[in-house]
N, C-alpha and C positions, 0 to 999 in steps of 0.2 A: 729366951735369949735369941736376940738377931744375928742372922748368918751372916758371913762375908758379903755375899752377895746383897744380901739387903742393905746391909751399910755403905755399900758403894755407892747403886743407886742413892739414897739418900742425899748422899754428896754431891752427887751429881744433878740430882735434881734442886740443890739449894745453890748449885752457882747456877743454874740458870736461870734459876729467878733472878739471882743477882743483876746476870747481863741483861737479863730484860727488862731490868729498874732501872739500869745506866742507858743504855741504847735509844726505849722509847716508851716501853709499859712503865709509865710512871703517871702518877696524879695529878691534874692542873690544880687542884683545890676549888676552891666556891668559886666558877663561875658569877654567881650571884642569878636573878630570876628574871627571865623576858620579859615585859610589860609593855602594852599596847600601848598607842600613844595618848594624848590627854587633851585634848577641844579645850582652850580657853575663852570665856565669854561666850557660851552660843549665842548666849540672847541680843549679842551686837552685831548690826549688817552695814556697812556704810552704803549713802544715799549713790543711788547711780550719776556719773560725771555730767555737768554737763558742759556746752559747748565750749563755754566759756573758762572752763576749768580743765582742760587739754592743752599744754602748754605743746606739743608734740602733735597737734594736728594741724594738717593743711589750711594754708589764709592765704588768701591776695594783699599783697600788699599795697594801701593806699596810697598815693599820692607819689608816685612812682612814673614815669614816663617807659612806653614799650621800650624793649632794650633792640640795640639794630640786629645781635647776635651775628652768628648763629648761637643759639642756647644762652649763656649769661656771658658771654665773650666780650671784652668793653665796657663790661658793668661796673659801677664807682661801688666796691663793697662796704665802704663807709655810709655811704650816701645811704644804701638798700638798709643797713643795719640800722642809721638813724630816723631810716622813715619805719622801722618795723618796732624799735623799741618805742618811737612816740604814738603809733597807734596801740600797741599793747598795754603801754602804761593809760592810757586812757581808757582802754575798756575795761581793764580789771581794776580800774581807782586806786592803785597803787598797795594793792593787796597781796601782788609779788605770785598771783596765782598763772600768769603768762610771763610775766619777766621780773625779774630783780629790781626792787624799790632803787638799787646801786646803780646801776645799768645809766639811766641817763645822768645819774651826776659825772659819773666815769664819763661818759661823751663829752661832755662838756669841754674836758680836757684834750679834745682834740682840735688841732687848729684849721688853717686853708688848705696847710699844706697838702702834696699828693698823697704822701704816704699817713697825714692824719697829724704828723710833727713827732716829738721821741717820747710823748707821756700818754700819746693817744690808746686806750686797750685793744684796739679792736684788731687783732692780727691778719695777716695778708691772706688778704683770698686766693683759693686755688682751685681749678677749675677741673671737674673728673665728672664722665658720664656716669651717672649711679641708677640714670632709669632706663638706661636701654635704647634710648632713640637716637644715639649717635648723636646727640648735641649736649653740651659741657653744662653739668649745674658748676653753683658757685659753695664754696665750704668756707665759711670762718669761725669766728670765734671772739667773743668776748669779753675782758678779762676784770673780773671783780674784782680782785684784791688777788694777793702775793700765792693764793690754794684755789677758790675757786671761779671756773668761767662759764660762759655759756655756749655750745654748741648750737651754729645754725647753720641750714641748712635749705636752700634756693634755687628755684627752677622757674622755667617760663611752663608757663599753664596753655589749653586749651587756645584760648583767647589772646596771646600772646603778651598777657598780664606778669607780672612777676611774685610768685608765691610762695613764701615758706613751707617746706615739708620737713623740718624737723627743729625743732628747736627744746634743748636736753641740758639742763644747768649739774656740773658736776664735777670734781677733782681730774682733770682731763691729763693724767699721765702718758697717755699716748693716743694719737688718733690716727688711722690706718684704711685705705683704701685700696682695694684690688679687686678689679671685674667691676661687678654691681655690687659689691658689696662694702659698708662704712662698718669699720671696728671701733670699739672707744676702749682705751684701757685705764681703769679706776683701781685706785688702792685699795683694800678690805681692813678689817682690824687684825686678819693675823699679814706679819709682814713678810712671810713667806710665802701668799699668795696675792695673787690680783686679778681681778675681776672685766670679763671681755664681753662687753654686749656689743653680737651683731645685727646689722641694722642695714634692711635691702628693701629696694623700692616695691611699694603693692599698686597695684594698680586701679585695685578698687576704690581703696582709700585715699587713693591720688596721694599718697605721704611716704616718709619710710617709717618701716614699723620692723621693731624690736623681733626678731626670729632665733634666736639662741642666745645666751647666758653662758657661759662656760667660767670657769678659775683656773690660772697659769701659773706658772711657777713664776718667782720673783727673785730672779738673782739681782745682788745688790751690784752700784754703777760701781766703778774702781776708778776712773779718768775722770769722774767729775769731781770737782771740791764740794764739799756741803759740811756745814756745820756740825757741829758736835752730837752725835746720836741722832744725827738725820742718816734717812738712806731712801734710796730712790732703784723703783725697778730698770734692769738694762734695758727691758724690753716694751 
């Protein structure tokens, strides 16, 4: 037979297992098992790019007269975009691997006027140093239909030629410049985030090139109207 004593203890030692099943000593249950990750297709490499399959590298653009500047200042951004979409569609035969098969019928619809007329895609150029040398490249855009555009992007070269160093087809939610550096912000499939490629001049590659990827938060817009189960990042 157990003493007093031992049956206290007893008791004493069964509420404290108690509080410590309530507290924190308690089971998460099956984890379930690590497993490394899984190589799909080894046996597939794609071919390496070539020049002509760089929609994103530096061109002079032909048929172009030097601009008075300084940098792209006075430049007719219509004018630059329609001499860059008719020499790309001709080198890539209309394979859409440098611009959008859309791209010059969309021109089309631009008239004499200055600003191109009100059905014209091509949005206003804005002028922001991105390489450093104190003289203004020129930034637009060209709009495919009602989701996606094309990001371009234009500087005076070496030779006082005028050449694209970027040009980026993509759902252009926002597009963001500060210092030397160009942001793009894209939607993703989850719509709680969105997707921020930075993009700063190299000067090797005489272009800009992609230098960080990040994802942001995406709070939805409240002042703007949009349709039924649409929503749009604030930022």
């Amino acid at each position: 037979m157990r003493s007093p004593h031992a049956l206290v203890l007893a008791a004493l030692l069964a509420a404290a297992a108690g509080c410590a099943d309530v507290e924190g000593l308690r089971s998460s249950g099956d984890l379930g098992t690590a497993h490394a990750p899984e190589t799909l297709w080894k046996q597939y490499r794609p071919d390496p790019p070539s020049p002509g399959q760089q929609p994103g590298a530096a061109a002079v653009v032909p048929g172009l007269p030097p601009p008075k500047g300084p940098g792209m200042r006075g430049v007719d951004a219509l004018a630059v975009v329609r001499a860059d979409v008719a020499s790309a569609t001709a080198e890539d035969g209309g394979t859409g691997r440098l611009v959008d098969p859309r791209a010059g019928r969309r021109l089309a619809l631009c008239t004499q006027a200055v600003d191109g007329g009100p059905y014209c895609p091509v949005r206003p150029g804005v002028l922001h140093d991105l390489t450093g040398d104190g003289q203004d490249e020129l930034i637009t855009a060209l709009d495919l239909d009602g989701r996606l555009s094309e990001l371009r992007v234009y500087t005076v070269d070496g030779d006082g030629r005028i050449a694209r160093i970027l040009a980026r087809r993509g759902v252009l939610e926002g597009v963001e410049v500060a210092a030397e550096h160009l942001a793009v912000r894209e939607p993703t499939s989850n719509p709680a985030y969105i997707s921020v490629s930075d993009y700063v001049w190299d000067p090797k590659a005489r272009s800009m090139s992609l230098t960080q990827l990040t994802l942001d938060d995406c709070p939805a817009l409240t002042d703007v109207p949009l349709g039924e189960g649409r929503s749009r990042c604030a930022r």
